[in-house]
C-alpha positions, -999 to 999 in steps of 0.1 A, spaced: 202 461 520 205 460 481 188 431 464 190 418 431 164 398 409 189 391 382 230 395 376 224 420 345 207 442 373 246 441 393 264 472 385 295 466 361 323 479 390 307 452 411 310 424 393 344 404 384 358 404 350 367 371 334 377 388 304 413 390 325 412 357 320 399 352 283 381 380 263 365 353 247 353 315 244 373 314 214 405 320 230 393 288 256 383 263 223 419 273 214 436 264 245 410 238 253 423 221 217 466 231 225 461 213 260 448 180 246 478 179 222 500 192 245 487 162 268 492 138 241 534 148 237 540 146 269 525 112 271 553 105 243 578 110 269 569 77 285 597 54 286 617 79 267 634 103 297 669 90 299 690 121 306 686 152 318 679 173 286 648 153 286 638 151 320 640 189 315 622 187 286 591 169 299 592 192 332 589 226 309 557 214 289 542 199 321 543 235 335 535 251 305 502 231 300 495 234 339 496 271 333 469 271 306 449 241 320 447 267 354 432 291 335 409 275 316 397 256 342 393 286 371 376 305 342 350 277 339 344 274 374 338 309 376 316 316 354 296 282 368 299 300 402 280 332 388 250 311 382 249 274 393 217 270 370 231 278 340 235 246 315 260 260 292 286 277 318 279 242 334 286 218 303 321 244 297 331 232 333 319 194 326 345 198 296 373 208 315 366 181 343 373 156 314 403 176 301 416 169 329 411 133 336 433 130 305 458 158 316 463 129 345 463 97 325 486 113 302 515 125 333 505 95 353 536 76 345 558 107 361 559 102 393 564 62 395 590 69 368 607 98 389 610 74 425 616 47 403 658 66 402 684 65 427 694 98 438 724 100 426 705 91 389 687 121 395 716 144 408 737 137 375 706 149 355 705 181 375 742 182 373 746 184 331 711 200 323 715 236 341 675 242 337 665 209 359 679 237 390 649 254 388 629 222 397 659 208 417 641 212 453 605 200 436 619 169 422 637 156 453 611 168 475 590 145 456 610 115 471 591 116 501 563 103 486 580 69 477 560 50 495 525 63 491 535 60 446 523 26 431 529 11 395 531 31 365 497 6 352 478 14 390 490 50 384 475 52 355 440 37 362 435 58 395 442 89 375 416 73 351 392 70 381 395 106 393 365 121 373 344 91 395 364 100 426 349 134 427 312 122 419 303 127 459 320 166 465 304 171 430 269 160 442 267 174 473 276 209 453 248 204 434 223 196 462 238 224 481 241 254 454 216 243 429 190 221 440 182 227 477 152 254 482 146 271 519 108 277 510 95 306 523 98 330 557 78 361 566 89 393 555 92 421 577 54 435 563 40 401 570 43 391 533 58 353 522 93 355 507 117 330 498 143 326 521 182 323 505 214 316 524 220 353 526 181 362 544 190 335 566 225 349 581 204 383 586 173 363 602 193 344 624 205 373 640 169 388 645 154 400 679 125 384 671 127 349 683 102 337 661 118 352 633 148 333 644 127 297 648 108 301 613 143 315 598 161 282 612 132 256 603 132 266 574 169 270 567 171 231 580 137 216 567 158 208 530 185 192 542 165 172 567 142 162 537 173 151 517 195 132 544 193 99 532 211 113 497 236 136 520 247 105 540 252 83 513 269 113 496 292 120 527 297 87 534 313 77 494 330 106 501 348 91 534 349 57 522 368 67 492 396 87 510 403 61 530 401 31 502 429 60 483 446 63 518 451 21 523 460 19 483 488 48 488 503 24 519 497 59 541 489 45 578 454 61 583 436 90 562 444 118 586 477 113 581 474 110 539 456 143 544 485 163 568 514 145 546 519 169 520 520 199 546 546 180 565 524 181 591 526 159 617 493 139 634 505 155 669 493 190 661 457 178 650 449 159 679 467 182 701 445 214 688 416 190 693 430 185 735 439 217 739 409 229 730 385 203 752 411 211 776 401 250 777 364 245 769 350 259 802 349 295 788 332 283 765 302 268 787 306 302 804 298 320 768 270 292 767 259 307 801 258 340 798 238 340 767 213 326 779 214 352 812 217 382 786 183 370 761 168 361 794 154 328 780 143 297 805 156 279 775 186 287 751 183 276 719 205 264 690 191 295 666 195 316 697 229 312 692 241 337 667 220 370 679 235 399 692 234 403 724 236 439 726 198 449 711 192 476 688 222 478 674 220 459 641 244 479 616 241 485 581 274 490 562 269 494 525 298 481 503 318 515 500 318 522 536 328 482 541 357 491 520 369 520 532 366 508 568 387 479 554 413 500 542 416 523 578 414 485 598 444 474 579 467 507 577 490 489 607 498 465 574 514 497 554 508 521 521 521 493 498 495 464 511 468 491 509 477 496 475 470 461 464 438 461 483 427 494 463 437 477 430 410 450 437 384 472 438 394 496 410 399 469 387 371 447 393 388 416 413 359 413 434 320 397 424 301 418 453 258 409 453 245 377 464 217 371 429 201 337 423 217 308 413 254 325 423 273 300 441 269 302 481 292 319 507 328 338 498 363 327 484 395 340 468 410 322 439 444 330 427 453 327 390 490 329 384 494 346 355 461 367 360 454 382 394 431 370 425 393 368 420 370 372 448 333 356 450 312 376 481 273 376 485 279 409 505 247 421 527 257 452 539 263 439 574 290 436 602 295 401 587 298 414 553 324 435 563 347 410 581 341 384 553 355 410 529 386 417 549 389 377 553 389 372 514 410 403 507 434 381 533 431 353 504 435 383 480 467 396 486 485 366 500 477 354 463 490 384 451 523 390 467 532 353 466 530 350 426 545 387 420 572 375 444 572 336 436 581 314 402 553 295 391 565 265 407 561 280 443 537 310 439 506 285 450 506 284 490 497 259 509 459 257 524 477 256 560 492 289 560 463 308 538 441 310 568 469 333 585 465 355 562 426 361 563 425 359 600 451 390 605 428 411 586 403 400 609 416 405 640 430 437 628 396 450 619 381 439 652 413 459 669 405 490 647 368 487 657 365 488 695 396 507 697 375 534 674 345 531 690 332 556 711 298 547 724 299 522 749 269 499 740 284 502 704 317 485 720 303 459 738 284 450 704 316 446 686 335 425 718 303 402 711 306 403 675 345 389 680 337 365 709 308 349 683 339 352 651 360 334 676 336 308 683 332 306 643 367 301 635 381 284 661 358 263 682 336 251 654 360 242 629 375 218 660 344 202 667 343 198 625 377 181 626 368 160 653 337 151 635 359 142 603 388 121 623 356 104 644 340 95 609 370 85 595 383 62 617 348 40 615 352 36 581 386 25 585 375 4 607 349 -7 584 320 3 607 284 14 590 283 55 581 247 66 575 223 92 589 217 82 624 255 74 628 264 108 619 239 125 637 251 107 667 282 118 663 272 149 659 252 156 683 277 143 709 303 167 697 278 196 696 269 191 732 302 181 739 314 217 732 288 239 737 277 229 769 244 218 784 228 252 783 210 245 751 183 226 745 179 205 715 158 211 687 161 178 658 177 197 634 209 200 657 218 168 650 216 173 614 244 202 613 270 176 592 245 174 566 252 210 550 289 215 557 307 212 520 343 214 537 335 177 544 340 170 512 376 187 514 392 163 537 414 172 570 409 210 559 388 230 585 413 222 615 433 248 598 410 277 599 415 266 642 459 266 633 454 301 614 427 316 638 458 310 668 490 317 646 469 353 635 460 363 669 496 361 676 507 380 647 484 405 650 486 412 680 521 423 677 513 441 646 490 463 666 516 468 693 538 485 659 563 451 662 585 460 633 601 426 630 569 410 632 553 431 604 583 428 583 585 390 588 548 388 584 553 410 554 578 384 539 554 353 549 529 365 526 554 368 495 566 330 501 543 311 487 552 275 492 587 280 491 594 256 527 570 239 544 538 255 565 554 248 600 584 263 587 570 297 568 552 300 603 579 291 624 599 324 606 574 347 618 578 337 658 549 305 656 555 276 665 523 249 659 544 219 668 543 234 705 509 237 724 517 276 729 500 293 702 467 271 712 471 275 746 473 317 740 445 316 711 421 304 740 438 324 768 427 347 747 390 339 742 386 335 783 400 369 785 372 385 761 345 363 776 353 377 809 353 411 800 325 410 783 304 393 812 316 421 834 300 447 811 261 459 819 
């Protein structure tokens, strides 16, 4: 594995360019300066929309500013993201958090303005200003929200409150990215070095048990330290989503978090019964890990080694890619294309350095193109997490080449299809590839454990958040020994009784930042169980599938998630594609238990 000491160290063709965005901070000051005055006009326009020329009016410059505001503020974020420690990326980002405190004060009056109409009001706007068409199905779908809109004055001081609002997901980041140190593990020559989030996904995986053990203590020992400062973090975070979910008049916090998806309560707590429903194969998993280490005691940082030995892979960068583009071939020339493109043209920021922003993501910049944040390790996990974000990638890229600005940003719900068909198709491509048998029953473990990951997990995390959730609506006490109770029930709860508890186990809610992104990771479990549908027919050479699939990714948010999904043949408001997504998972646990 390539390491890094520094990011000038990075070859240039593996490192993003924000120059796509602005060649220089000149060009930001200038649109930094335009979006405060732009901010101040369309304040003017409160109290003064009477017809529809100026309804229009204030529409067009609100998406006109939105446009530069995005890309001022993605370029900030990204450039924060390349090193966390670095004061004057962070005080450009601090800048743009205020900008847009007064982006909101200024358009706060919209929306109680806009429900404040009748329809009617509204359709003879539409009716004698031909330009309002464009936001015709934006503006009415806005209605919806007519009760969960207060008072122009109440409007305006929660927007006012936002920057204060954000303090805990803006803490925790902190903590997590740019003050939290691992210490130090022992190197493979018996030397001290310090251990960083991407040591600790190759340690974890060691043969070495004790590798494993120091590797996890470690990993665990900071956040443990710090949990008195991660509860209270979490729990502002909670208690101020549902304080904003009782001021909105929605009728709990889960269902303040599913309402702008049109998603309806039923298909969280249904993915959460289906899944406890089915959770015996995954005891059995539990089981036969323990059988295959042969351990008299199975342990939480036993969890994620291979169970195949010797067969740790290295897959540099190049070879990731080009295994990428032969996985994904099923998808067709003009997909691969795009995917090509990324590369070439430097979409992608590839090493893990120090102080770059943990883990992977895409962000999408209408206007611009995708960008894509990795800390690749030349592994098997490398690899998938690449073709997860190149998911992101193009699904950001079809829908704004194929999408107005207004509906080129896809919902959250449906973007987790998109990464999990590239997984799934890479996994296909893999053991279908594969000749050597002990090589195959490596990769049917590597997709059992990304199954587990994906789906599994992210239930027991969206249990976790609508357990937590409902105490503070109920105005019961949140700190560290309540969430690690909770936790630790959960955690049992799914993974069986096969595993012995170290301390730290109970301490897994303390260094999850989707937490701070409320009602979120249940949809990693949706898109995990819509994509295994999908791709499974896209394997099978489904031409209707691919071609619906295809047109899903160039929608954007032109209907609703259920809807976009319910095009390409799934259908979350039944219990089917759950009930097949774990069908699915006995299937592979079986087969692989009846492998030597």
């Amino acid at each position: 594995m390539i390491t890094y000491q520094t990011r000038t160290d990075v070859p240039e063709n593996e490192k993003w360019n924000l120059k796509d965005i602005y060649s220089d901070m000149t060009k930001w000051e200038e649109d930094f300066q335009q979006i405060e005055n732009m901010a101040v006009k369309l304040k003017g326009y409160d109290g003064s929309i009477h017809d529809g020329k100026s309804l229009f009016q204030y529409l067009k410059q609100s998406e006109e500013l939105s446009y530069k505001f995005n890309h001022l503020y993605a370029y900030s974020m990204l450039k924060v993201d390349e090193d966390t420690r670095e004061s004057s990326s962070q005080s450009f980002l601090d800048r743009a958090k205020g900008l847009s405190v007064k982006v909101s004060a200024s358009t706060s009056f919209f929306m109680p303005f806009l429900l404040s109409l009748d329809e009617e009001t509204l359709k003879g706007y539409i009716a004698e200003e031909q330009g309002l068409k464009y936001f015709e199905e934006d503006l009415f779908d806005s209605f919806r929200y007519k009760t969960h809109v207060l008072s122009k004055e109440q409007e305006s001081v929660l927007s006012q409150l936002g920057e204060a609002l954000s303090v805990p997901s803006t803490t925790f980041g902190m903590i997590n990215n740019a003050d939290i140190r691992f210490g130090e593990v022992t190197g493979e020559k018996g030397e001290k070095i310090e251990l960083t989030r991407g040591l600790y996904s190759k340690l974890i995986e060691d043969e070495d048990r004790e590798k494993r053990r120091e590797a996890y203590k470690a990993y665990y020992k900071p956040y443990v330290e710090a949990k008195n400062t991660i509860a209270s973090t979490l729990s502002a975070a909670i208690k101020n989503n549902v304080i904003l979910a009782k001021i909105r008049n929605y009728p709990s916090a889960l269902e303040k978090g599913l309402f702008g998806d049109m998603v309806p309560k039923e298909v969280y707590e249904n993915l959460i019964i289906s899944t406890k429903n089915n959770i015996a194969p995954l005891h059995h998993y539990s089981r036969l890990r323990k059988e295959k280490l042969q351990l008299d005691e199975l342990r939480q940082y036993d969890m994620s080694v291979p169970l195949v030995k010797g067969l740790r892979q290295v897959i540099p960068y190049e070879e990731a890619f080009e295994t990428m583009l032969k996985a994904l071939a099923p998808l067709g020339e003009d997909y691969l294309t795009i995917l090509k493109e990324f590369k070439d043209a430097r979409y992608i920021d590839v090493r893990e350095t120090p102080g770059k922003r943990s883990g992977a993501y895409n962000l999408g910049i209408y206007g611009v193109h995708p960008f894509i944040l990795l800390n690749h390790q030349d592994d098997l996990d490398s690899l998938f997490t690449l073709v997860h974000e190149c998911g992101h990638g193009v699904h950001s890229r079809l829908s704004s080449a194929n999408q107005p600005q207004i509906t080129a940003r896809y919902s959250i719900f449906v973007a987790e299809v998109a990464s999990t068909v590239n997984e799934v198709l890479l996994i296909n491509y893999l053991i279908n590839n594969e000749k050597d048998d002990e090589v195959r029953k490596h990769l049917l473990n590597h997709f059992i454990d990304q199954f587990k990951g994906t789906f599994f997990t992210q239930v027991m995390f969206a249990e976790f958040e609508k357990i937590t959730h409902e105490m503070a609506e109920k105005g019961l006490p949140l700190n560290v020994e309540v969430f690690n109770r909770t936790y630790e029930s959960l955690f049992r709860e799914y993974n069986g009784d096969e595993i012995v508890f170290d301390d730290e186990v109970k301490f897994g809610w303390s260094r999850i930042p989707h937490f701070y992104r409320h009602f979120y990771v249940y949809k990693y479990a949706t898109g995990f169980a819509s994509a295994i549908h999908l791709a499974t027919k896209i394997v099978e050479g489904d031409k209707e599938t691919l071609h619906s699939y295809l047109e899903f990714l160039k929608s954007g948010s032109s209907d609703y998630p259920l809807e976009l999904l319910r095009k390409t043949g799934v259908d979350l408001t039944t219990p089917t594609p759950i009930e097949n997504a774990l069908k699915k998972f006995k299937e592979l646990v079986e087969e692989f238990s009846k492998l030597d």
